[in-house]
N, CA, C and O atoms as CSV, one atom per row, in Angstrom:
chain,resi,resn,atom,element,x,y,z
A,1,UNK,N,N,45.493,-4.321,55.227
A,1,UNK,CA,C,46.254,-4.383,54.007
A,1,UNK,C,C,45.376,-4.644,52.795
A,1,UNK,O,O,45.712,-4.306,51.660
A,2,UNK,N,N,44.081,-5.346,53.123
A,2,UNK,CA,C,43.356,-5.418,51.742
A,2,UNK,C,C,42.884,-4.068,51.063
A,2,UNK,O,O,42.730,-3.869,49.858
A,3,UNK,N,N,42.689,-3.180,52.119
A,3,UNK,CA,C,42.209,-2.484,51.706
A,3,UNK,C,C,43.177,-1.703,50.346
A,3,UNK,O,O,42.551,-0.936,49.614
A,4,UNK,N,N,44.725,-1.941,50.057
A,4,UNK,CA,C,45.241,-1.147,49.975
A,4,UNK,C,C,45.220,-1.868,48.296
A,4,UNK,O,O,45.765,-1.146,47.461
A,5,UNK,N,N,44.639,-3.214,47.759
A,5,UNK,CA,C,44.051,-3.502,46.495
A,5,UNK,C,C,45.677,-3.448,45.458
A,5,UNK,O,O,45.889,-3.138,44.285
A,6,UNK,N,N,46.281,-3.763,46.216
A,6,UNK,CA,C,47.749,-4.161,45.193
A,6,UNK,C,C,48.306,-5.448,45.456
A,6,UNK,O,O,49.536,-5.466,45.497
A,7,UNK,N,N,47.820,-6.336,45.612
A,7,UNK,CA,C,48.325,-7.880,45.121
A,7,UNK,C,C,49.365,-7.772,44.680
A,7,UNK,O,O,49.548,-6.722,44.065
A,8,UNK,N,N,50.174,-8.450,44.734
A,8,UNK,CA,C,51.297,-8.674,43.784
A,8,UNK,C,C,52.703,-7.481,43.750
A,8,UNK,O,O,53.880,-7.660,43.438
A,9,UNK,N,N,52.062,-6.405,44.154
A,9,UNK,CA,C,53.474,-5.010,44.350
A,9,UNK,C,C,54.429,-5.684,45.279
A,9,UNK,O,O,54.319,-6.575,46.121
A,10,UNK,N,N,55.252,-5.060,44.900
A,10,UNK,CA,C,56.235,-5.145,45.998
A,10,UNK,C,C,57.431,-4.192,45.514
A,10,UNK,O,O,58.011,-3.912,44.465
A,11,UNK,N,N,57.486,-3.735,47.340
A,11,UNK,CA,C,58.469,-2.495,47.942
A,11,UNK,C,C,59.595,-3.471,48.901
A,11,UNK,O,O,59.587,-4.522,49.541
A,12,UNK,N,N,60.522,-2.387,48.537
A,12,UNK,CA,C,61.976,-2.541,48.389
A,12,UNK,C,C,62.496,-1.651,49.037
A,12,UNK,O,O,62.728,-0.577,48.482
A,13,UNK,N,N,62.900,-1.908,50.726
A,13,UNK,CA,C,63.531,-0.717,51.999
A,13,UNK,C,C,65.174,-1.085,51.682
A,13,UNK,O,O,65.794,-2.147,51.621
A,14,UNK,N,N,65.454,-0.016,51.555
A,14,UNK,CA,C,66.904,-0.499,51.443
A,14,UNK,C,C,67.939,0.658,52.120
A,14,UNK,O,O,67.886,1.819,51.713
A,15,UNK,N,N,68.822,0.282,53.111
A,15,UNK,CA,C,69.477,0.938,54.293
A,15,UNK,C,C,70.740,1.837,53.208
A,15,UNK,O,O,71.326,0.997,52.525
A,16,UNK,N,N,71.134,2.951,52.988
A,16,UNK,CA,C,72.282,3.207,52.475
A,16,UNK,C,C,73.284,3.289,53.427
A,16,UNK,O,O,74.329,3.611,52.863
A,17,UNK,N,N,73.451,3.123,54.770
A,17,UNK,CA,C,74.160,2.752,55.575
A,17,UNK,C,C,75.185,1.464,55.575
A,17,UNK,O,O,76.397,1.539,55.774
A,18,UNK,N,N,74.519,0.402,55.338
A,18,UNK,CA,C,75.150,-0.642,55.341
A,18,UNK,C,C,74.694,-1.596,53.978
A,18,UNK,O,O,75.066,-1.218,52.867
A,19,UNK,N,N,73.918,-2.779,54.108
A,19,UNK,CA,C,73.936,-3.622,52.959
A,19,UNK,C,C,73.075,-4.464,53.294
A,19,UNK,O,O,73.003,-5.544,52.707
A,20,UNK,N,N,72.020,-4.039,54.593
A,20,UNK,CA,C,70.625,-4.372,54.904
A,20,UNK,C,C,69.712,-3.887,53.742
A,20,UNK,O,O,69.898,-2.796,53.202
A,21,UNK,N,N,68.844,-4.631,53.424
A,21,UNK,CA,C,67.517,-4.493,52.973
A,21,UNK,C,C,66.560,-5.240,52.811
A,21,UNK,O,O,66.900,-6.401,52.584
A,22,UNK,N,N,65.238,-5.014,52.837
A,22,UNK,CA,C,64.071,-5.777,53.375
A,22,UNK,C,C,63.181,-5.796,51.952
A,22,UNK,O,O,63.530,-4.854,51.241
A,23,UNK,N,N,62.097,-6.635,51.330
A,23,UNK,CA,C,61.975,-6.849,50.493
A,23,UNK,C,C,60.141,-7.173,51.229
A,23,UNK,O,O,60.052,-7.951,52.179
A,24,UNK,N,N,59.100,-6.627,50.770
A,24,UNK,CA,C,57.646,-6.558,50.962
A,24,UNK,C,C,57.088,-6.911,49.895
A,24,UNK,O,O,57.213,-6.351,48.806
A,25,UNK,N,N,56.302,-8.061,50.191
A,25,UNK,CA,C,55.437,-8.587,49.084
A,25,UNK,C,C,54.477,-8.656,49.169
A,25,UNK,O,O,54.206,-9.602,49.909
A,26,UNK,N,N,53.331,-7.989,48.690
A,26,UNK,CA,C,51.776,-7.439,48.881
A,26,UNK,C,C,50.811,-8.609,48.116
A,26,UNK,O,O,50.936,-9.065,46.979
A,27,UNK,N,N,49.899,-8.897,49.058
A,27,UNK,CA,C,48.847,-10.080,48.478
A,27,UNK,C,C,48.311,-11.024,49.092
A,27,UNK,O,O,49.165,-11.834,49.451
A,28,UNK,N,N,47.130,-11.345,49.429
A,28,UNK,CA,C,46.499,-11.868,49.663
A,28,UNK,C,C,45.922,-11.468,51.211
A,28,UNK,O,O,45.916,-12.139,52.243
A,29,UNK,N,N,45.434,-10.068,50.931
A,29,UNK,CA,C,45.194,-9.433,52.054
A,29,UNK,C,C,46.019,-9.102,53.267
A,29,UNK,O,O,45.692,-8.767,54.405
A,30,UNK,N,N,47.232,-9.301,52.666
A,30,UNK,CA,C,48.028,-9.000,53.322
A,30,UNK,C,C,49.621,-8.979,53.136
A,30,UNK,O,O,49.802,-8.686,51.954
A,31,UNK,N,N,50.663,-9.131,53.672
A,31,UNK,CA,C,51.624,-9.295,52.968
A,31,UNK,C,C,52.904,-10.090,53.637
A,31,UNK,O,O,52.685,-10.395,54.809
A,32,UNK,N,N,54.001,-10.429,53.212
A,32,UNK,CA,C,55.216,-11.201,53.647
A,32,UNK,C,C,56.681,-9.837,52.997
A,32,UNK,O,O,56.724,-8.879,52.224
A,33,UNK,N,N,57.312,-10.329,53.605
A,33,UNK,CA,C,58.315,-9.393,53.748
A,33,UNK,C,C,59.882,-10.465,54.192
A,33,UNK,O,O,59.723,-11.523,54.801
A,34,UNK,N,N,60.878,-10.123,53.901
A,34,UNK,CA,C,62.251,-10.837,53.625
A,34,UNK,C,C,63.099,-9.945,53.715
A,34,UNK,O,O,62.944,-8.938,53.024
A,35,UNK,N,N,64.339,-10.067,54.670
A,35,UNK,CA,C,65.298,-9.577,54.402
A,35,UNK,C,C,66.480,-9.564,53.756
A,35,UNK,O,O,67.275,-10.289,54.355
A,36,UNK,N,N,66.867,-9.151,52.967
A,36,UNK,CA,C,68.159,-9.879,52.177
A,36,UNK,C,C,68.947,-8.357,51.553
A,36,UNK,O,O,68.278,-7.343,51.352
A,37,UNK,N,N,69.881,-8.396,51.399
A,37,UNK,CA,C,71.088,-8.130,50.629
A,37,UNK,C,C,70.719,-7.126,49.197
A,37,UNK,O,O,70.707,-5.897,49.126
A,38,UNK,N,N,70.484,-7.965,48.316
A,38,UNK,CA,C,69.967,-8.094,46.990
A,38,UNK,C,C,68.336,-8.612,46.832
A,38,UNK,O,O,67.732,-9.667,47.033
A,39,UNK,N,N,68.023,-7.369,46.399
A,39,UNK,CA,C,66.379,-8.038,45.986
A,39,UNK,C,C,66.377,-9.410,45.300
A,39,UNK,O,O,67.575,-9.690,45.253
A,40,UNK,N,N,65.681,-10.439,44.733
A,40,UNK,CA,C,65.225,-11.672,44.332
A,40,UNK,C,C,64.315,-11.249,42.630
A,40,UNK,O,O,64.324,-11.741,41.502
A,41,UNK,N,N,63.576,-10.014,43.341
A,41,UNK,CA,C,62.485,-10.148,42.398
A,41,UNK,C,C,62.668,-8.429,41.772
A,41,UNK,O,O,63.180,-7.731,42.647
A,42,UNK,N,N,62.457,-7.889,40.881
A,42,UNK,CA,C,62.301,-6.293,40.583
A,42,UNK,C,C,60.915,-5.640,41.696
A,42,UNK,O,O,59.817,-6.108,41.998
A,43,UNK,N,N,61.451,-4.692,41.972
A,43,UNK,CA,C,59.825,-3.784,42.870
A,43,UNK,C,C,59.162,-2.852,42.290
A,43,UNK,O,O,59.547,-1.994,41.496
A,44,UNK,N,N,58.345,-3.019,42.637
A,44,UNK,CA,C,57.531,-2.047,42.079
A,44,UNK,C,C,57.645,-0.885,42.583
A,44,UNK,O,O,57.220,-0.075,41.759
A,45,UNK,N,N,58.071,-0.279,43.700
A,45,UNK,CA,C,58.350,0.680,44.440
A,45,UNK,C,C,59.521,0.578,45.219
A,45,UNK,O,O,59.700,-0.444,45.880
A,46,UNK,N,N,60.544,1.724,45.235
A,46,UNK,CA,C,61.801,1.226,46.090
A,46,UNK,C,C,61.882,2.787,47.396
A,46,UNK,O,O,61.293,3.835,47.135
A,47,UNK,N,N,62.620,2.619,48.574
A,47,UNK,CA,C,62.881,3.337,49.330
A,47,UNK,C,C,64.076,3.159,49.567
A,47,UNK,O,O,64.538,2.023,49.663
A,48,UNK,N,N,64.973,4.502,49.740
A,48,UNK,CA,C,66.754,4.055,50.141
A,48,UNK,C,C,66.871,5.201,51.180
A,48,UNK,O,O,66.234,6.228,50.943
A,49,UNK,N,N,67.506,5.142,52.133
A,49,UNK,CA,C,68.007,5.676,53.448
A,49,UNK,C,C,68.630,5.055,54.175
A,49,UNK,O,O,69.013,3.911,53.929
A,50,UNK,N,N,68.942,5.900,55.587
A,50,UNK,CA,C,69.822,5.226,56.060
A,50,UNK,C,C,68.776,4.126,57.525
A,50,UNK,O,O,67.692,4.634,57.811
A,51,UNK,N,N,69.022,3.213,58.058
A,51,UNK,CA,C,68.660,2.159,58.574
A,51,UNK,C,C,67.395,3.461,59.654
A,51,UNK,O,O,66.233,3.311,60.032
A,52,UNK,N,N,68.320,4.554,59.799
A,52,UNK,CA,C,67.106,4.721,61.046
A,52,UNK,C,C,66.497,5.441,60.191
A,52,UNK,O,O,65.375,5.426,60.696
A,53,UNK,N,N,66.358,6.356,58.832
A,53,UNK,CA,C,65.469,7.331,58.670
A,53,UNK,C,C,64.499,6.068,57.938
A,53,UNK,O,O,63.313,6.210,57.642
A,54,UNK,N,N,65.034,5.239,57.800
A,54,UNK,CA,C,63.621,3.802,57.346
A,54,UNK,C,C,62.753,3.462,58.090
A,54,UNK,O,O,61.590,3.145,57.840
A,55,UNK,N,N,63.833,3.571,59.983
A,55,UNK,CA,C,62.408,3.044,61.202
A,55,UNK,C,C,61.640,3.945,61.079
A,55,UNK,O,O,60.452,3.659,61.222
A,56,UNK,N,N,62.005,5.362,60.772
A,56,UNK,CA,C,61.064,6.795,61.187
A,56,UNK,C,C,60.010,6.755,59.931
A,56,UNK,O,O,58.845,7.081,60.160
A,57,UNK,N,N,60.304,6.457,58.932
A,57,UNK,CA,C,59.852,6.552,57.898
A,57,UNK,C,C,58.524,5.122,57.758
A,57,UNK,O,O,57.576,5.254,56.984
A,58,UNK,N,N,58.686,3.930,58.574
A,58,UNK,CA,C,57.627,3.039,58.748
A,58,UNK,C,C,56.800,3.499,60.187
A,58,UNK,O,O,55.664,3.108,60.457
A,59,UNK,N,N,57.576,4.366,61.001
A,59,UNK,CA,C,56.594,4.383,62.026
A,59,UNK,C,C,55.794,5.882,61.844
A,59,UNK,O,O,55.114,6.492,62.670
A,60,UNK,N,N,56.183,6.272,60.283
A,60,UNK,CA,C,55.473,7.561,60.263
A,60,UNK,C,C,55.537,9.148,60.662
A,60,UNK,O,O,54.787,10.109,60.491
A,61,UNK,N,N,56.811,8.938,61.278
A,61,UNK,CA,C,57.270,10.054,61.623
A,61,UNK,C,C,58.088,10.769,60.543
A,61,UNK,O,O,58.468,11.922,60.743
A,62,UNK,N,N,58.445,9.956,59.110
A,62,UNK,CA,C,59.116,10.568,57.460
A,62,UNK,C,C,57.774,10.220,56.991
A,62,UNK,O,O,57.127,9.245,57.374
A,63,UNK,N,N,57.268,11.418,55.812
A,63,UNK,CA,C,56.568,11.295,54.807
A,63,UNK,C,C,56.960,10.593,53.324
A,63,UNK,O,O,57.796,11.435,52.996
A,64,UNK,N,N,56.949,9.963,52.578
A,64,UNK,CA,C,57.473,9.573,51.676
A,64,UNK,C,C,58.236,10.805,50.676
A,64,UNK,O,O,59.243,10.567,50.009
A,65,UNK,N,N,57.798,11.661,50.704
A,65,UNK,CA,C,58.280,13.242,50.270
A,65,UNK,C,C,59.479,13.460,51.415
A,65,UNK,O,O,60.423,14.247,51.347
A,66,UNK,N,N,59.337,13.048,51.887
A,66,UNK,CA,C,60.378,13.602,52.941
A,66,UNK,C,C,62.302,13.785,52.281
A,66,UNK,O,O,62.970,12.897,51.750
A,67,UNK,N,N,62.619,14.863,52.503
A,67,UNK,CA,C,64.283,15.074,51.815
A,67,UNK,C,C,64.979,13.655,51.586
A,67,UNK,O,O,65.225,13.168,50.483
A,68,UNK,N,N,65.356,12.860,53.304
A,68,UNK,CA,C,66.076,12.483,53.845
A,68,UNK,C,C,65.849,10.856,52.805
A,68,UNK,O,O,66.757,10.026,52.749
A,69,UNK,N,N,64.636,10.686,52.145
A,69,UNK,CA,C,64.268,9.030,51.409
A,69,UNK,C,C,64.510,9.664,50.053
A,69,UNK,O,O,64.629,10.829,49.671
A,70,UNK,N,N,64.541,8.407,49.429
A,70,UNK,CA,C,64.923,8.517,47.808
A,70,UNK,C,C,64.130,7.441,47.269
A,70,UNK,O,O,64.588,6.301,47.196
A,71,UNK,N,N,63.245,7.666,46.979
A,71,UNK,CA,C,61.919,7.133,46.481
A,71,UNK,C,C,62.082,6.918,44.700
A,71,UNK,O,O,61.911,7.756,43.815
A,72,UNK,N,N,62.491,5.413,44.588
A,72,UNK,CA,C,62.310,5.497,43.387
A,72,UNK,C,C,60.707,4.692,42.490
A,72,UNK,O,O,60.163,3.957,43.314
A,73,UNK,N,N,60.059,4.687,41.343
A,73,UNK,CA,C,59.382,3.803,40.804
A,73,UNK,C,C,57.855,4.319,41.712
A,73,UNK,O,O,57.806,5.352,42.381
A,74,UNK,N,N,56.608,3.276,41.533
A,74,UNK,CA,C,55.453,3.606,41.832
A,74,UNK,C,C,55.150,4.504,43.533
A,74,UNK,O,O,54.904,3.941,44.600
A,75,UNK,N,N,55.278,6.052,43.280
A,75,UNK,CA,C,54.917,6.276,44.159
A,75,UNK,C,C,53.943,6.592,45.283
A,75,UNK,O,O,54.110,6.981,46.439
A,76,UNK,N,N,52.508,6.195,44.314
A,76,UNK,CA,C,51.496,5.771,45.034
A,76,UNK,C,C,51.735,4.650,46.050
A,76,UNK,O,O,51.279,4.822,47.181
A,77,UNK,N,N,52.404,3.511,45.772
A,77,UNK,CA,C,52.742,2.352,46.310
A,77,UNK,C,C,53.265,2.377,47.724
A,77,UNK,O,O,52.913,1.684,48.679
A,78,UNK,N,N,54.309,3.454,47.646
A,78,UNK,CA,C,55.033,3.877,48.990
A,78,UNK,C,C,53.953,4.704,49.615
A,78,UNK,O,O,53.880,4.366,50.796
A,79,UNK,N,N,53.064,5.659,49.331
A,79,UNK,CA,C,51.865,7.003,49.967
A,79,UNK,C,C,51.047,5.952,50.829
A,79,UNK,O,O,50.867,6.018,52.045
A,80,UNK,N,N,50.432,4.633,49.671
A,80,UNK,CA,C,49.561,3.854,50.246
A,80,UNK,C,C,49.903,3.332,51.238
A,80,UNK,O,O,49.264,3.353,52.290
A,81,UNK,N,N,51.628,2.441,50.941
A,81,UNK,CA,C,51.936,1.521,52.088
A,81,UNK,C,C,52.022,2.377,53.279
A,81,UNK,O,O,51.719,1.819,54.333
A,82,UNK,N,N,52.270,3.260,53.322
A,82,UNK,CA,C,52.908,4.758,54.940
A,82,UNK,C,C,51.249,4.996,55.354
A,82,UNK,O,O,50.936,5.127,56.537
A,83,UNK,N,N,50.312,5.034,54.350
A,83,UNK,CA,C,49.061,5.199,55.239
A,83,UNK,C,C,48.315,4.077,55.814
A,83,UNK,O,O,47.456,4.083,56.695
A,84,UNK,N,N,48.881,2.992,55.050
A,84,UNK,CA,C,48.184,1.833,56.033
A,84,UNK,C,C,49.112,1.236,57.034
A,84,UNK,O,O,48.897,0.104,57.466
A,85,UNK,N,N,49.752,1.680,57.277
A,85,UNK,CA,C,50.959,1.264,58.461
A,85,UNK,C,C,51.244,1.957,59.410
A,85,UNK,O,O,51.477,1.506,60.531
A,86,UNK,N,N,51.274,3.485,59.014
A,86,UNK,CA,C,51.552,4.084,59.830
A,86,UNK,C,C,51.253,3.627,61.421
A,86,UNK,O,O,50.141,3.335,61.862
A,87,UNK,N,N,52.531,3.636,62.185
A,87,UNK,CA,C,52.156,3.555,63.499
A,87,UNK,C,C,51.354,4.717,64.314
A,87,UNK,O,O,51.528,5.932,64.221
A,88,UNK,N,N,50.412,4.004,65.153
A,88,UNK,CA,C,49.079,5.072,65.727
A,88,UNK,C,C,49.530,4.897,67.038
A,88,UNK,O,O,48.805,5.528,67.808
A,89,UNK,N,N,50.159,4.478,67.436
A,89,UNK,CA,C,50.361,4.636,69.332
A,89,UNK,C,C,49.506,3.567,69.207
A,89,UNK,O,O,48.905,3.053,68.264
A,90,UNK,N,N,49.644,3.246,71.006
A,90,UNK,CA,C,48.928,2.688,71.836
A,90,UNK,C,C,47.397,3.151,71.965
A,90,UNK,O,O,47.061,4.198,72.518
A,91,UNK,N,N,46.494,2.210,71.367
A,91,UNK,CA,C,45.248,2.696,71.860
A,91,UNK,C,C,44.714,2.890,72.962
A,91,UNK,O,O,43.682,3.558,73.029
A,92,UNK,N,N,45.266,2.376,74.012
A,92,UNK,CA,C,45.280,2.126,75.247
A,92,UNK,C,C,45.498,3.677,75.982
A,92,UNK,O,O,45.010,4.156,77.007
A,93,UNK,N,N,46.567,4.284,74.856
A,93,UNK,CA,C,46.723,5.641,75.574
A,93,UNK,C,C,45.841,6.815,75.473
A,93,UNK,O,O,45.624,7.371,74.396
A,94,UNK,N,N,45.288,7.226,76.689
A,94,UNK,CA,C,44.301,8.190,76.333
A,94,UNK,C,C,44.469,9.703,76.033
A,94,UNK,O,O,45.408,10.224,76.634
A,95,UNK,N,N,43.781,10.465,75.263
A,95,UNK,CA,C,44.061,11.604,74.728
A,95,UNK,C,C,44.641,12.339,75.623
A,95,UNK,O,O,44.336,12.298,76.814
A,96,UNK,N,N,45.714,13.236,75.037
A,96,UNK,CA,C,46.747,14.292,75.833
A,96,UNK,C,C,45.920,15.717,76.046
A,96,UNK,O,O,45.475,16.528,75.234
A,97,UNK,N,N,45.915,15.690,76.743
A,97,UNK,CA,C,45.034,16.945,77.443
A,97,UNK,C,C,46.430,18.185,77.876
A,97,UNK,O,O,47.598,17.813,77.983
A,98,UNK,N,N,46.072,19.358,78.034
A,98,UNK,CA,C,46.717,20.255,77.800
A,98,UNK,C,C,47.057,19.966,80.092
A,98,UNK,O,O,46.127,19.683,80.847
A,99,UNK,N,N,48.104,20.103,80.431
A,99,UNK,CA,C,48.374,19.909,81.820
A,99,UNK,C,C,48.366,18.760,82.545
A,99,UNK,O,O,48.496,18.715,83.769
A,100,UNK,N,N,48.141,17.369,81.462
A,100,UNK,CA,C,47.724,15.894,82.092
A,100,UNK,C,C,49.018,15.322,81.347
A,100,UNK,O,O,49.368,15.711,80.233
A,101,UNK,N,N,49.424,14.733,81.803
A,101,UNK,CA,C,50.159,13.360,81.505
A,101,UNK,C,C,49.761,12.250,81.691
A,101,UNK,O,O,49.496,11.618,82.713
A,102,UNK,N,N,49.703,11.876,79.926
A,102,UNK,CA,C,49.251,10.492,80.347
A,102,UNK,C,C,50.244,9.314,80.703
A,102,UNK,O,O,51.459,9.399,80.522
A,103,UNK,N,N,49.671,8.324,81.172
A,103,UNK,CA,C,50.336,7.105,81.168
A,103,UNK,C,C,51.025,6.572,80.682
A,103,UNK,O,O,50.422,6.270,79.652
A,104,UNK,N,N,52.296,6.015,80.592
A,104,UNK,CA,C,52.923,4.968,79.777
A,104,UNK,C,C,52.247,4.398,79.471
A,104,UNK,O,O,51.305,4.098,80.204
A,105,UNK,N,N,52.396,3.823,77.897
A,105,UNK,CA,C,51.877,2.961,76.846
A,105,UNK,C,C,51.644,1.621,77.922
A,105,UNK,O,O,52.508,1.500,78.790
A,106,UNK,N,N,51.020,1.061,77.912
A,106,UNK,CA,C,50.937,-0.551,78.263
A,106,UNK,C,C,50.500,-0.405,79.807
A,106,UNK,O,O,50.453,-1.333,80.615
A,107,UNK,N,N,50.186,0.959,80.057
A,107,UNK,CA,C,49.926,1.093,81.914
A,107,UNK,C,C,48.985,1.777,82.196
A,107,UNK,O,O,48.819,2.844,81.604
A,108,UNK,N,N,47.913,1.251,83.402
A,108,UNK,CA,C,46.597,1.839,83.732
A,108,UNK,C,C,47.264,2.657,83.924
A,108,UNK,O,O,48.485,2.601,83.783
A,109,UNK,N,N,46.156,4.336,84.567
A,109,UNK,CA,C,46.331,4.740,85.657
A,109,UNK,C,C,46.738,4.443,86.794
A,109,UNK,O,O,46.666,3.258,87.118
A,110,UNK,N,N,47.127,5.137,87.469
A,110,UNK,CA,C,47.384,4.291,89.027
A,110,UNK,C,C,45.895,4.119,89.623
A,110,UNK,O,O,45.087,4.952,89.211
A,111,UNK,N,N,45.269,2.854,90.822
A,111,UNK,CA,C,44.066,3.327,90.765
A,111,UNK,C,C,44.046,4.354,92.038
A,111,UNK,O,O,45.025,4.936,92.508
A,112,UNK,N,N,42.808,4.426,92.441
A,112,UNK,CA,C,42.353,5.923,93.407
A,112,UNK,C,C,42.801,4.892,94.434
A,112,UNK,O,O,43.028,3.682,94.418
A,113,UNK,N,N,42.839,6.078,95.522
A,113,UNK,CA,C,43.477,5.561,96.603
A,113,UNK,C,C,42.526,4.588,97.428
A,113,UNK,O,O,41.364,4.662,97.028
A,114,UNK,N,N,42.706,3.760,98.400
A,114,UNK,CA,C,42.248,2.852,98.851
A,114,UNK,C,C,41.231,3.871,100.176
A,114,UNK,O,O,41.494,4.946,100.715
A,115,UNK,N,N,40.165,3.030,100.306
A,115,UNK,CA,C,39.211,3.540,101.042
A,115,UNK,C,C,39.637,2.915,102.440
A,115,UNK,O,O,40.039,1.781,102.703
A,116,UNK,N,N,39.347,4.387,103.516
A,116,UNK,CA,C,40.076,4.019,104.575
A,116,UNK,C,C,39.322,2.501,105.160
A,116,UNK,O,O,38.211,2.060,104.865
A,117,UNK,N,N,40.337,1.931,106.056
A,117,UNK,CA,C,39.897,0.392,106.386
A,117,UNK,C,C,39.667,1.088,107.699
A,117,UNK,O,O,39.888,2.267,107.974
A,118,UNK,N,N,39.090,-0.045,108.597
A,118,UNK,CA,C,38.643,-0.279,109.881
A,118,UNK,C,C,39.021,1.039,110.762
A,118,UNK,O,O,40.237,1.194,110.648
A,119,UNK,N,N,38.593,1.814,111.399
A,119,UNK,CA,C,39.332,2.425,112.562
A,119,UNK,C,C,40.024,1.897,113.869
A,119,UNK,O,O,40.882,2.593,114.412
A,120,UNK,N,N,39.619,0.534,114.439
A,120,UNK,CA,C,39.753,0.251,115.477
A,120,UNK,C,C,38.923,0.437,116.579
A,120,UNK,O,O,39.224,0.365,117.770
A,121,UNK,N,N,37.508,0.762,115.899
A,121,UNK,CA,C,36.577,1.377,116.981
A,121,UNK,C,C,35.759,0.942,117.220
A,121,UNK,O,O,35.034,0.753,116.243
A,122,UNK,N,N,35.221,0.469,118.501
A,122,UNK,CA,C,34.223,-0.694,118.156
A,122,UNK,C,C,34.372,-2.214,117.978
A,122,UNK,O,O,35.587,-2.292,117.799
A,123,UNK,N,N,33.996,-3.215,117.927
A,123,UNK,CA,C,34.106,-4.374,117.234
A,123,UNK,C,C,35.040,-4.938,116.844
A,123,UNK,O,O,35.964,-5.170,117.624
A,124,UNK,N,N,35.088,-5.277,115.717
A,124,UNK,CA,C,36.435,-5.853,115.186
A,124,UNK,C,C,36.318,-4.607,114.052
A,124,UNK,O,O,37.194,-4.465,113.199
């Protein structure tokens, strides 16, 4: 978040669905965030949709251009916040190869199969 050099902004998610909205306050390398009703403070940047095109829209799957948001006030503010947030997957998950499936998020591979044990031959 430091990198993103706006102290003090603050963005304003607001659900047109219902009468949820979340309130982001940028600074000090990082930021705090509140949910409420009615903003507290004016924003510097606002977003309005409905509750889910907001999850899609923080996990990066809506562009701030996107039809479905209504982007009002600094819109650098919203470009910046979607590129430093954007959700990246699981690092854990390894690149998708054309005929491989990878793993569920949070899960090795299975490992290789177990090396045969004892035959019974001989000894113990």
């Amino acid at each position: 978040m430091s990198q993103l050099g706006r102290d003090g902004d603050v963005l304003r998610l607001c659900a047109t669905d219902g009468t949820a909205g979340w309130t982001i306050t940028l600074g000090g390398g990082g930021f705090s965030w509140r949910r409420e009703a009615r903003a507290a403070v004016e924003a510097t940047a606002t977003v309005r949709a409905s509750a889910g095109d907001l999850l899609l829209y923080l996990y990066g799957r809506y562009r701030a251009h996107d039809r479905r948001l209504a982007v009002r006030g600094d819109r650098t503010l919203v470009d910046a916040w979607s590129s430093a947030t954007r959700y990246q997957g699981c690092p854990q998950r390894p690149v998708r190869r054309p005929g491989r499936t990878p793993p569920p998020c949070g899960h090795s591979p299975a490992p290789p199969a177990a090396a045969p044990g004892p035959t019974g031959r001989g000894g113990s």
